[in-house]
C-alpha positions in Angstrom: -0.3 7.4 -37.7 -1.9 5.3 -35.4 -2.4 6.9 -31.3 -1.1 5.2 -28.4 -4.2 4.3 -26.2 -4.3 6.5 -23.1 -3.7 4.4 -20.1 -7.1 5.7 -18.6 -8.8 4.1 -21.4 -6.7 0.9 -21.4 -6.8 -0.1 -17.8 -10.0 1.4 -15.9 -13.7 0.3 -16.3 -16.3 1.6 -18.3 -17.6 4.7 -17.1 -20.9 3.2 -15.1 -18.0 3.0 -12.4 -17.5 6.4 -12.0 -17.4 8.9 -10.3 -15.1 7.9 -7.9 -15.9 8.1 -4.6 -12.8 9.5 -3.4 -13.1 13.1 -2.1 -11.5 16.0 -4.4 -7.9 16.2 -3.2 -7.7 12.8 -1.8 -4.5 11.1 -2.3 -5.7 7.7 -3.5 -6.0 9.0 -6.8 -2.5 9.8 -7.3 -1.5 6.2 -6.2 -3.7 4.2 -8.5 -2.4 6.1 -11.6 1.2 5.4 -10.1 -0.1 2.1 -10.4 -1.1 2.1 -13.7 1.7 3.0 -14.7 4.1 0.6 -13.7 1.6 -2.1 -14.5 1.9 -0.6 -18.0 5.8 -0.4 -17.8 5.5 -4.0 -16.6 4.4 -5.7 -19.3 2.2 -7.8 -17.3 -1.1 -8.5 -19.5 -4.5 -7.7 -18.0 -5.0 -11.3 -17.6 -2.0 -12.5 -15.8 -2.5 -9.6 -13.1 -5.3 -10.2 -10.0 -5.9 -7.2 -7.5 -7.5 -7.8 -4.1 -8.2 -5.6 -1.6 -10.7 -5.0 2.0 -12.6 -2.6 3.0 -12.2 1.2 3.2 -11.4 4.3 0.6 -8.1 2.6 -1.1 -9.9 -0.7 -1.0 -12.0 0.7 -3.9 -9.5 0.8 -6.2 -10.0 -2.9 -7.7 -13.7 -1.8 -8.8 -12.4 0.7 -10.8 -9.6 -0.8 -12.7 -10.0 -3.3 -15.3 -7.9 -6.6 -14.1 -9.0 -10.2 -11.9 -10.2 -8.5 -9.3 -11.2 -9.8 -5.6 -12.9 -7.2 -3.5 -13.2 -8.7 0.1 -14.0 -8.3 3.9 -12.2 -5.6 5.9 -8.4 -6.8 6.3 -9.0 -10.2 5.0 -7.3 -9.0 1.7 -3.7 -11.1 2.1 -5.7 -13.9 3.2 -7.6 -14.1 -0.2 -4.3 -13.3 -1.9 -2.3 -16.2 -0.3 -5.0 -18.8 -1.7 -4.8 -16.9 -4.7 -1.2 -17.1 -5.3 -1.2 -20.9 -4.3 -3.6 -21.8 -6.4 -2.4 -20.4 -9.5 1.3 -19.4 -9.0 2.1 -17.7 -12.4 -0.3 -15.0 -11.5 1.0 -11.7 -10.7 -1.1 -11.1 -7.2 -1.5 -7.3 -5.5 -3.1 -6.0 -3.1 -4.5 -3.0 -1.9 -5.2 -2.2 1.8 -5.6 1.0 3.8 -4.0 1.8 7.2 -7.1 0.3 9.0 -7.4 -2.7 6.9 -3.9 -3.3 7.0 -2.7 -2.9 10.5 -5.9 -3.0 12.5 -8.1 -6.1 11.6 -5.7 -7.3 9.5 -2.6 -7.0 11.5 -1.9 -10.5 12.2 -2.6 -11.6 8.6 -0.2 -8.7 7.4 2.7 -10.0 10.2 1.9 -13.7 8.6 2.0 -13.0 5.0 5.3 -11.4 5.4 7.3 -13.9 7.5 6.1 -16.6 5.2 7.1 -14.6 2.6 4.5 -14.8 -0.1 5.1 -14.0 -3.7 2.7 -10.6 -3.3 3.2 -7.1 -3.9 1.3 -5.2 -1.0 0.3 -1.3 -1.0 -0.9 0.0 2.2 -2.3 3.6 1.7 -2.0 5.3 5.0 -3.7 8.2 5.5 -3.4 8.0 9.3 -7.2 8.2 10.1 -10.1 6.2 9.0 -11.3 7.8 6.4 -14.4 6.1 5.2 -16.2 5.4 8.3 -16.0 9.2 10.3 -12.6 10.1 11.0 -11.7 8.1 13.6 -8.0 6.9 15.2 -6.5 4.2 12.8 -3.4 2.3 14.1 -1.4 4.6 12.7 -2.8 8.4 14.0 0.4 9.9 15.8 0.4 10.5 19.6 -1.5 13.6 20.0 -3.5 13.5 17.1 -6.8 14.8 17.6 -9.7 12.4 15.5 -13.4 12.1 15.4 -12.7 9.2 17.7 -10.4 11.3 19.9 -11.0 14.7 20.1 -8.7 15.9 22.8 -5.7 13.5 21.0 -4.8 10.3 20.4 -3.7 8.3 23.6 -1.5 5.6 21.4 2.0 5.6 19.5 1.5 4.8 16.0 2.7 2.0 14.2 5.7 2.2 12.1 4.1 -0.3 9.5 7.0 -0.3 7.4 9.5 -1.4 10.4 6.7 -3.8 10.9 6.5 -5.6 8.1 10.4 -5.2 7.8 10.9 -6.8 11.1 8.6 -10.1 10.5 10.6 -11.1 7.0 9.3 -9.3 4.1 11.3 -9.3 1.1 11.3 -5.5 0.2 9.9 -2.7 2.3 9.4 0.5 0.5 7.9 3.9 1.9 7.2 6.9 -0.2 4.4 9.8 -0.2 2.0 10.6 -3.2 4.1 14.1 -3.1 6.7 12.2 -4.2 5.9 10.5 -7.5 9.3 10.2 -9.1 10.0 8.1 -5.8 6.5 6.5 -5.4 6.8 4.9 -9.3 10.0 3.6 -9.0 8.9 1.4 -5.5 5.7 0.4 -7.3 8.4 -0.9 -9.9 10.6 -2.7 -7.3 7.5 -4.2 -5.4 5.6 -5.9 -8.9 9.5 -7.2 -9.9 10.5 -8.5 -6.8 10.0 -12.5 -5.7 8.7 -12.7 -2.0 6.2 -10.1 -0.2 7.5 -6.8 -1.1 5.1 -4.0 0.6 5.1 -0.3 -0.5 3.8 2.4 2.4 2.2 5.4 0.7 1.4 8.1 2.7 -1.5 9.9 1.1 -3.5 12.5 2.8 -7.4 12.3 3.5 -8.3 16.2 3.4 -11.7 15.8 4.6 -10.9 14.6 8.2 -7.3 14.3 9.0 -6.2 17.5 7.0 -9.1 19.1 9.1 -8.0 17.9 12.7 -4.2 19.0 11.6 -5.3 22.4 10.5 -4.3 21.8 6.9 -7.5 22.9 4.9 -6.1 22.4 1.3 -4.6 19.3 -0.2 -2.0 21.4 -1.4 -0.9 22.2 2.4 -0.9 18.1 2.9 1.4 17.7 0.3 3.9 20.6 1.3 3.8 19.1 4.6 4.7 15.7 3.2 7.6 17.5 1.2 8.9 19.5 4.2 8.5 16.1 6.7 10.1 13.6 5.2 13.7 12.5 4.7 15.4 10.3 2.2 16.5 7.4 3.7 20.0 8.3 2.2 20.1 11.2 3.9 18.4 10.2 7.3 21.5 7.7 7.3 23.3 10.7 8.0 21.3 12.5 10.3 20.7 12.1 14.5 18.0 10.6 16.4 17.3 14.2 17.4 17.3 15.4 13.8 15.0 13.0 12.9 12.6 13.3 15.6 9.0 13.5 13.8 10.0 12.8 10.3 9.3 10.3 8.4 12.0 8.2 6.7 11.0 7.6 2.4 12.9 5.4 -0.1 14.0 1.3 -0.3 13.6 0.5 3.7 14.8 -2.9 3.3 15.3 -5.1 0.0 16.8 -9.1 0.5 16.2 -12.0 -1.1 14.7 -15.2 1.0 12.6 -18.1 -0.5 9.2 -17.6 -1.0 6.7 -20.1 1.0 5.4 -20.7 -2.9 8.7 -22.4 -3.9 9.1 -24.0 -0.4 5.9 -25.8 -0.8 6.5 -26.6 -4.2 9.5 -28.2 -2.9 8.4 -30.3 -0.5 5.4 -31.4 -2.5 7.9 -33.1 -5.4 9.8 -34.5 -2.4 6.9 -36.7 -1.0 5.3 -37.1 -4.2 8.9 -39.0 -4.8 8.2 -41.3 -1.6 
């Protein structure tokens, strides 16, 4: 009887890759074989699938799996995925992106990508800290927080990136933590399916510097504290303002269907070529 190929051995890279550079505990891990899995489930073909990411600890995970793969300049990721999906429409386009990436440096390019709604499925790891570089505040370290960068706490709000991207015209908006896997693999499914920019927020934790700063010394603390601080968005329907003071809101955020700026400039380009 012949053995179904493990799914290690079918989508990552020959071992020179590895190691990993992630630290033990750390959260990406648990994301990219999320990730593999619903790429399996899929039945998108190595070939038709092209990963991008920036810099930083998630923005690693392209080098290790075995697709088209774009490894770029810190949050310059959706800018190299736009062309991408222009160029050669039938490709399934993702891409990867930590908080920093994301939000900071790439803000504006994150804010664009979803109002023009382009046919990419986005994962932003946030780990709340930047956790390749030192430690230091990323966009979204909570008030308080004390970082590397800001050691008696963080002066800012964070940003709700999920509202964020909600709010400039993304297609589906998805939030989940790497505690919650059932829940994480099921957005992963929505975002790859979906037509338009459909984002997934994973909340991972980064054990070596935020887990230290919060006083949680084990990555089995940071998940329990993911499980005891977050709320189905089901259930948070239900709940007050005050009741849902500092916890975070998981599940299908937002999910609509709008034209993608693909099929609008497809559009307009058989309209003139008609003149």
């Amino acid at each position: 009887m012949k053995h179904k190929e493990h799914l290690i051995r079918k989508y990552l890279r020959p071992s020179k890759k590895m190691p990993t550079i992630w630290c033990p505990g750390c959260g990406i891990g648990i994301f990219m074989q999320a990730l593999i899995r619903a790429i399996d489930r899929s039945g998108y073909g190595k070939d038709d699938v092209v990963m991008v990411s920036g810099i930083g600890c998630s923005s690693r995970i392209p080098i290790y799996l075995d697709f088209n793969t774009l490894h770029t300049t810190h949050g310059r990721a959706l800018t190299f995925a736009t062309g991408i999906k222009l160029a050669r429409p039938h490709l399934k386009v993702i891409t990867i992106m930590g908080d920093g990436d994301a939000v900071a440096i790439g803000g504006n390019h994150l804010i664009h990508a979803a109002k023009r709604n382009i046919d990419v499925s986005a994962f932003v790891i946030n780990n709340q800290v930047y956790g390749m570089t030192g430690g230091q505040c990323s966009p979204t370290t909570a008030h308080g927080t004390r970082t590397t960068s800001s050691p008696y706490g963080n002066l800012e709000s964070a940003f709700d990136i999920s509202r964020l991207v909600e709010a400039a015209g993304a297609a589906m908006v998805g939030r989940a933590t790497v505690y919650h896997t059932p829940l994480l693999d099921r957005l992963i499914d929505m975002a790859l399916h979906k037509k338009g920019f459909a984002m997934v927020e994973v909340i991972a934790q980064c054990v070596t510097y935020s887990g230290r700063w919060l006083g949680l010394t084990s990555p089995a603390d940071m998940m329990l504290w993911q499980r005891d601080n977050c709320v189905r968005v089901e259930r948070a329907q239900e709940m007050t303002e005050e009741e849902l003071a500092d916890k975070i809101v998981i599940g299908v955020l937002s999910d609509r269907e709008r034209p993608t700026y693909s099929h609008e400039y497809r559009k307009l380009f058989a309209e003139l070529s008609k003149v």
